[in-house]
Structures are given as C-alpha cells and as structure tokens.
C-alpha positions in Angstrom: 0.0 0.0 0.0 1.7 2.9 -1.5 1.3 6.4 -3.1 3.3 6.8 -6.5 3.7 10.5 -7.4 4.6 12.0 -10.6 5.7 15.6 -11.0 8.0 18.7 -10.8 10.7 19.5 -8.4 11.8 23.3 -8.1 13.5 25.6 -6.0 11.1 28.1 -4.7 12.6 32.0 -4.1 9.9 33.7 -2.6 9.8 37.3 -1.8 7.1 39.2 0.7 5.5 42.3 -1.0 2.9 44.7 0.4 0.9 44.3 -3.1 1.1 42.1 -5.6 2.5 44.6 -8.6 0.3 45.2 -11.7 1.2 45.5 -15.4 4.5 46.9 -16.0 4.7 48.1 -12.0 7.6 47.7 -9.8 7.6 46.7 -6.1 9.8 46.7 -3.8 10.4 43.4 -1.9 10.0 42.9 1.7 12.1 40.0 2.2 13.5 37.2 -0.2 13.4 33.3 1.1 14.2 29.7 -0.8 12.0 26.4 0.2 11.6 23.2 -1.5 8.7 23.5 -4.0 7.6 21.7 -7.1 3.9 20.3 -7.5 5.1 17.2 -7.6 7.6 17.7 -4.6 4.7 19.8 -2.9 2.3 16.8 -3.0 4.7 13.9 -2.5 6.2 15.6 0.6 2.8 16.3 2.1 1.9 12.7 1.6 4.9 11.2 3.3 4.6 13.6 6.1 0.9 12.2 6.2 2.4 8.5 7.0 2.2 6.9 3.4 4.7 5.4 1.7 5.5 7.4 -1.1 7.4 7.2 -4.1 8.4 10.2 -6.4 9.0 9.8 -10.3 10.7 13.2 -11.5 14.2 14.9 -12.7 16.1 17.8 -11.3 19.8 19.0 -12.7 23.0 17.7 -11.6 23.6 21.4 -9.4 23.5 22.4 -5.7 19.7 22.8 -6.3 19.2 19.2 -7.4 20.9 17.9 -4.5 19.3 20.1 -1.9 15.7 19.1 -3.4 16.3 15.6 -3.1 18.0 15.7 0.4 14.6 17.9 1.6 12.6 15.0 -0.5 14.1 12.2 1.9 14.2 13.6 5.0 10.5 14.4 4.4 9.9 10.3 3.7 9.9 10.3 0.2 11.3 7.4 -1.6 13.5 9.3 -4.4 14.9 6.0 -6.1 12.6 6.9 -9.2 14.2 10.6 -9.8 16.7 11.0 -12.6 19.3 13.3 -12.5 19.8 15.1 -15.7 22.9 16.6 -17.1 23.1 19.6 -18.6 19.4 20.9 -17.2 19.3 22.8 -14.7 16.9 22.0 -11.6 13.2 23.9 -12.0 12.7 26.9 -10.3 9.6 29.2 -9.2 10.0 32.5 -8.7 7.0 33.6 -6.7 5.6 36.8 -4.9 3.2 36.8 -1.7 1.3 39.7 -1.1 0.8 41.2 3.2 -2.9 39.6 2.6 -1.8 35.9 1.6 -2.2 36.0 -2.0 0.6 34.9 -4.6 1.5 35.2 -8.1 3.9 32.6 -9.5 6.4 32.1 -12.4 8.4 28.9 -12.9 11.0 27.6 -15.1 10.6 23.9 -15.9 14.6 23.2 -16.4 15.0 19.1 -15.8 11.1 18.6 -14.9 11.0 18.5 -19.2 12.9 15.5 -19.7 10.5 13.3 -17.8 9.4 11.0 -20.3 7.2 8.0 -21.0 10.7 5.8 -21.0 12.1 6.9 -17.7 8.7 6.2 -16.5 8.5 2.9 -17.9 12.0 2.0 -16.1 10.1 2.9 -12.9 8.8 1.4 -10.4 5.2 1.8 -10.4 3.7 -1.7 -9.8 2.1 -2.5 -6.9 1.1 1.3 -5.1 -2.1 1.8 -4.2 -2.8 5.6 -5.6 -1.6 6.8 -8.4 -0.9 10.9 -8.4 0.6 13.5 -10.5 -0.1 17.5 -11.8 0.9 19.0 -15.3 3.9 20.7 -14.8 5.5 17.4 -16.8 5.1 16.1 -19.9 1.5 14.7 -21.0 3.1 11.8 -22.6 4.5 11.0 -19.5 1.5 11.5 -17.2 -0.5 9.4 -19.8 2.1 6.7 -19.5 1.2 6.5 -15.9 -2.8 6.5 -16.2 -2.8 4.8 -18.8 -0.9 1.4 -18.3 -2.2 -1.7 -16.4 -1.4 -0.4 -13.1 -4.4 -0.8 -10.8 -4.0 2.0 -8.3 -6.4 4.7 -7.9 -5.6 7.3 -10.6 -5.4 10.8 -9.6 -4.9 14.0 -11.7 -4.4 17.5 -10.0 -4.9 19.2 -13.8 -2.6 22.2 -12.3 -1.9 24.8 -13.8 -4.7 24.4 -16.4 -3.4 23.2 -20.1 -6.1 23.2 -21.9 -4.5 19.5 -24.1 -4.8 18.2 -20.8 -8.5 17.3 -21.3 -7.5 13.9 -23.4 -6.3 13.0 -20.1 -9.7 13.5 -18.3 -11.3 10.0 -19.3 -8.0 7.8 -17.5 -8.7 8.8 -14.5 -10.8 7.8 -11.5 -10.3 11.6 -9.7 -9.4 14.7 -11.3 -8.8 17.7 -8.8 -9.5 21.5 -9.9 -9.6 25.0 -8.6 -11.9 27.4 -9.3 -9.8 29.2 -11.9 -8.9 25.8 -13.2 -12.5 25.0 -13.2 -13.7 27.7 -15.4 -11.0 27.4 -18.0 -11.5 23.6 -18.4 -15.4 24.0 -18.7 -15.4 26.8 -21.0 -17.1 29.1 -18.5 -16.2 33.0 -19.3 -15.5 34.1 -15.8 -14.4 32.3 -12.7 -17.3 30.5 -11.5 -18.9 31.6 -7.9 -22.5 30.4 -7.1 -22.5 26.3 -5.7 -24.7 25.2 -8.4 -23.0 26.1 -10.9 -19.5 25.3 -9.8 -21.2 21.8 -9.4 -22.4 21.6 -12.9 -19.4 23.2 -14.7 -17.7 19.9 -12.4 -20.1 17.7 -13.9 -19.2 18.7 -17.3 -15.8 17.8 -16.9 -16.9 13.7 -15.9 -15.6 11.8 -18.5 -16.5 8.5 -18.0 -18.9 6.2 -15.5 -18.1 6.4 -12.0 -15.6 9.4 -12.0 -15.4 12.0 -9.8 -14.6 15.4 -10.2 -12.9 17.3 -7.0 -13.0 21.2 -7.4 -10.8 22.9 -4.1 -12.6 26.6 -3.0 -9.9 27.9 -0.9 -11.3 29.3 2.1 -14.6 28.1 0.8 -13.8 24.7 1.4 -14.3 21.9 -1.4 -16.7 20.0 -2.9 -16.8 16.7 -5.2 -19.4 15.8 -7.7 -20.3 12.6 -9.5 -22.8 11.9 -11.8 -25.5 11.6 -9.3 -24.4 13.4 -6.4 -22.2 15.8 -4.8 -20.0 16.3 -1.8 -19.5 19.5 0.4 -16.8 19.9 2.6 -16.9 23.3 4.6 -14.0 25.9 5.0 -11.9 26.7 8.3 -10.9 30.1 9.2 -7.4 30.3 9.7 -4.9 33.3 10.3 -3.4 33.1 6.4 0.5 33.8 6.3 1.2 32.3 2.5 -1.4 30.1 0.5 1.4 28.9 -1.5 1.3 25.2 -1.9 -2.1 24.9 0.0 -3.6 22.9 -3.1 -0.4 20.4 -3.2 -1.0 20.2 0.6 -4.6 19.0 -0.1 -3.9 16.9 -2.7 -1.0 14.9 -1.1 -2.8 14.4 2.0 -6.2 13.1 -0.1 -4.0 10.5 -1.9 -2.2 9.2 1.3 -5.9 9.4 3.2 -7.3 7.4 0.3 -4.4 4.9 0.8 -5.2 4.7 4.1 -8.4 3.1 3.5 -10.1 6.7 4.7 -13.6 7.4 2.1 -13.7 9.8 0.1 -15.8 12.3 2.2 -13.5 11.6 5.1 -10.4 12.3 3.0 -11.1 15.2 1.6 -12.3 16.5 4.9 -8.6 15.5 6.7 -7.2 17.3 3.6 -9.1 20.6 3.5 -8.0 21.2 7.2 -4.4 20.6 6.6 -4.4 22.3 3.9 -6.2 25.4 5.8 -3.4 24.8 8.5 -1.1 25.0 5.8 -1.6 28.5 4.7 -0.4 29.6 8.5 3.3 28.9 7.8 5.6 30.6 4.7 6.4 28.5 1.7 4.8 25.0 0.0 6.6 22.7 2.9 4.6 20.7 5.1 5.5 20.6 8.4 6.2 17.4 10.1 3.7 18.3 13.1 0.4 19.0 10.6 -1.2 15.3 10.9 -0.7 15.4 14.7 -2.4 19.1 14.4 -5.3 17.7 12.2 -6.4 15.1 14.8 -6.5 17.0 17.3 -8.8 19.9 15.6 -10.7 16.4 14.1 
C-alpha cells in the first residue's frame, strides 16, 4: 500500500511584497526566502509527512539545487529512487511573490522537470502502489504513460496549472482535482465560477466516463466533489493566512495518502481541507512534520 507520485521539483525564491504589482509596475520586496517546491515535490512531501509510503518519479539538474531538493525529498519520507538526475538541465525553479494579505503570483521555469518521459517512467517502479498521483507541470506523454498502463492504483490527476491539451487525459482517470480558476477554463465558463450550483455543474461537465469524480478545491470556501448523481461538500476553516502557496499540493498529497489509508472519500477530503487550511499559516509549500498530529487534534 503505497502512493506513486509523478511531477515537478523546483527551487522556490519567494519574496514578501505589500501588493502584488500590476502591469508593467515595480515593487519593492519585503524580504526574499528559498523552500523546496515543485507540484510534484509539494504533494509527495505532504503525503509522506501524512504516513504513506510514497514514491516520487521526477528529474532535477546535476547542481546544488538538485541535490538540496532531493535531500529535503528524503528527509520528508519520500522514496527518491525513481528521480533522474539530468545533465546539462538545470533543476526547475519558481519564482513567486506573496502579497501582506496571503495571496501569490507565481512564475516557474521547468529546467530538468521537461525531460520526464514516457521511457524513464516505464523503467520505474510503479507496480504494486495503491494511488496513483501526479499534476501538469511534466510532460502529458509521461502522465499518460502512468494513467494509462495496467497499473491498478487509484488514478489521480491535480490538472494544475490548467493546459487546456490536458482534457484527453480526463477519461483515464478515477479523480481529477480543480480550482476554481482551473474549473472555469476547463469547462469553458467566461469568468471564474462563484455560485455552488453552478460550480457543481461546470464539475459535472468535466466527468468523462462512469463512475468518476470530479474534485474542485474553494480555498477558504472549502471543497466539494461531484459525480454523476451526487455531490459532496466539505466546509472551510478560518485560519490566520501567512502564504497560500502550496495549500492545493497540501490537499492533494494528503487526499491521496488518506485514500491509501483506506479513509472514504468524504473523510479524505475532509482531513485534507484542514491541513491544507493549516497549511496556509506557515511561509512557503513545505509541510511541516507536526500537521497530521495538528489535524487530529482539531478532528
């Protein structure tokens, strides 16, 4: 019983600004930090810290940065066997801003998370884990490699940040996880959807197949999940917010390793929306070690 995680490793420099700047507007920084980041890093981190076995498929450069990501990758619990070190790429990197009120605005430069292919993939270990997870900041061949095999884990796709190709994808898997932004641009909608109902029929419109399930994440709103019959609401906590950076890979990683867990599907995504609420009280996309022991006790 094991998560298998696909994605992208960065190095995250984050700098603090009052405002987020505008159009051709300069800021002035408050302060400049580095974490571990990656959507892929983000979410396999977060569900090793959770308690699953988890095992990462990715690339980062043969640099300092590369070797810093993967030591933060083990001591968080991940199993980094599966990532490739590539020469001659540099290791990704995000170059993000966070606003005084929580919100960010992020940049990132693939470097080695573009030479994950179908073939290192296939040289992988994947057999045998129980959930299957990975995000879009790789290449599709490689994420359909993954889905689309014989492997028999539970298939989840976070469809972050939103490519529109990405829908082909959409009738592999058994979960597919959306924001609201993400939501709107994969079901056509002109602006970013607000009212319940229709979030939860724009959702609908995204189920490709029989017995799929569509999660859409609402920030402080909460989250709900829709099927073809039915849908599932899980509320929002109110939390002091520091950075919502890495909040969604928080969520994400800690639904796959609850849904390894043998937790349902109501109960997982209720464990992950309070961690990743929690989440947002500490700078960066790390998840500290302490947040399951924190999301019992509020539980």
């Amino acid at each position: 019983m094991s998560v298998c995680v696909l994605g992208s490793i960065n190095l995250d420099f984050v700098c603090r600004v009052a405002e987020l700047p505008g159009p051709g507007e300069t800021v002035t920084a408050l302060d400049l930090t580095r974490f571990a980041g990656g959507k892929g890093a983000n979410q396999a981190a977060a569900s090793a810290r959770w308690g699953a076995h988890t095992y990462m498929i990715g690339a980062v450069g043969e640099d300092d940065a590369g070797d810093a990501l993967l030591a933060h990758l083990s001591s968080a619990g991940v199993d980094v066997s599966g990532i490739a070190r590539v020469a001659g790429a540099p290791t990704g990197q995000a170059y993000i801003c966070v606003s005084s009120a929580g919100e960010n605005m992020i940049v990132v430069v693939g470097g080695a998370n573009k030479t994950v292919s179908a073939e290192q993939l296939r040289a992988s270990s994947i057999d045998g884990h129980n959930v299957l997870l990975s995000q879009l900041e790789t290449r599709l061949s490689a994420i359909e490699a993954l889905f689309a095999g014989r492997h028999k884990g539970l298939r989840i796709l976070n469809a972050a940040p939103a490519v529109p190709e990405a829908a082909s994808l959409f009738p592999l898997l058994d979960i597919l996880i959306v924001n609201e932004t993400e939501l709107a641009q994969y079901a056509g909608a002109a602006r970013e959807l607000v009212a319940l109902p229709q979030i939860a029929a724009a959702a609908r419109s995204l189920i490709a197949r029989d017995g799929q399930r569509v999660i859409v994440t609402l920030g402080a709103r909460g989250a709900v999940a829709v099927d073809a019959a039915g849908m599932i609401e899980v509320p929002g906590r109110a939390v002091q917010v520091v950075d919502t950076t890495g909040a969604g890979d928080c969520f994400c990683g800690v639904l796959a390793a609850s849904l390894d867990e043998g937790f349902s599907l109501p109960d997982a995504m209720h464990r992950a929306n309070l961690a990743a609420a929690l989440s947002t009280q500490t700078a960066g996309a790390t998840v500290v070690a302490t947040l399951r022991v924190e999301v019992d006790a509020l539980l």
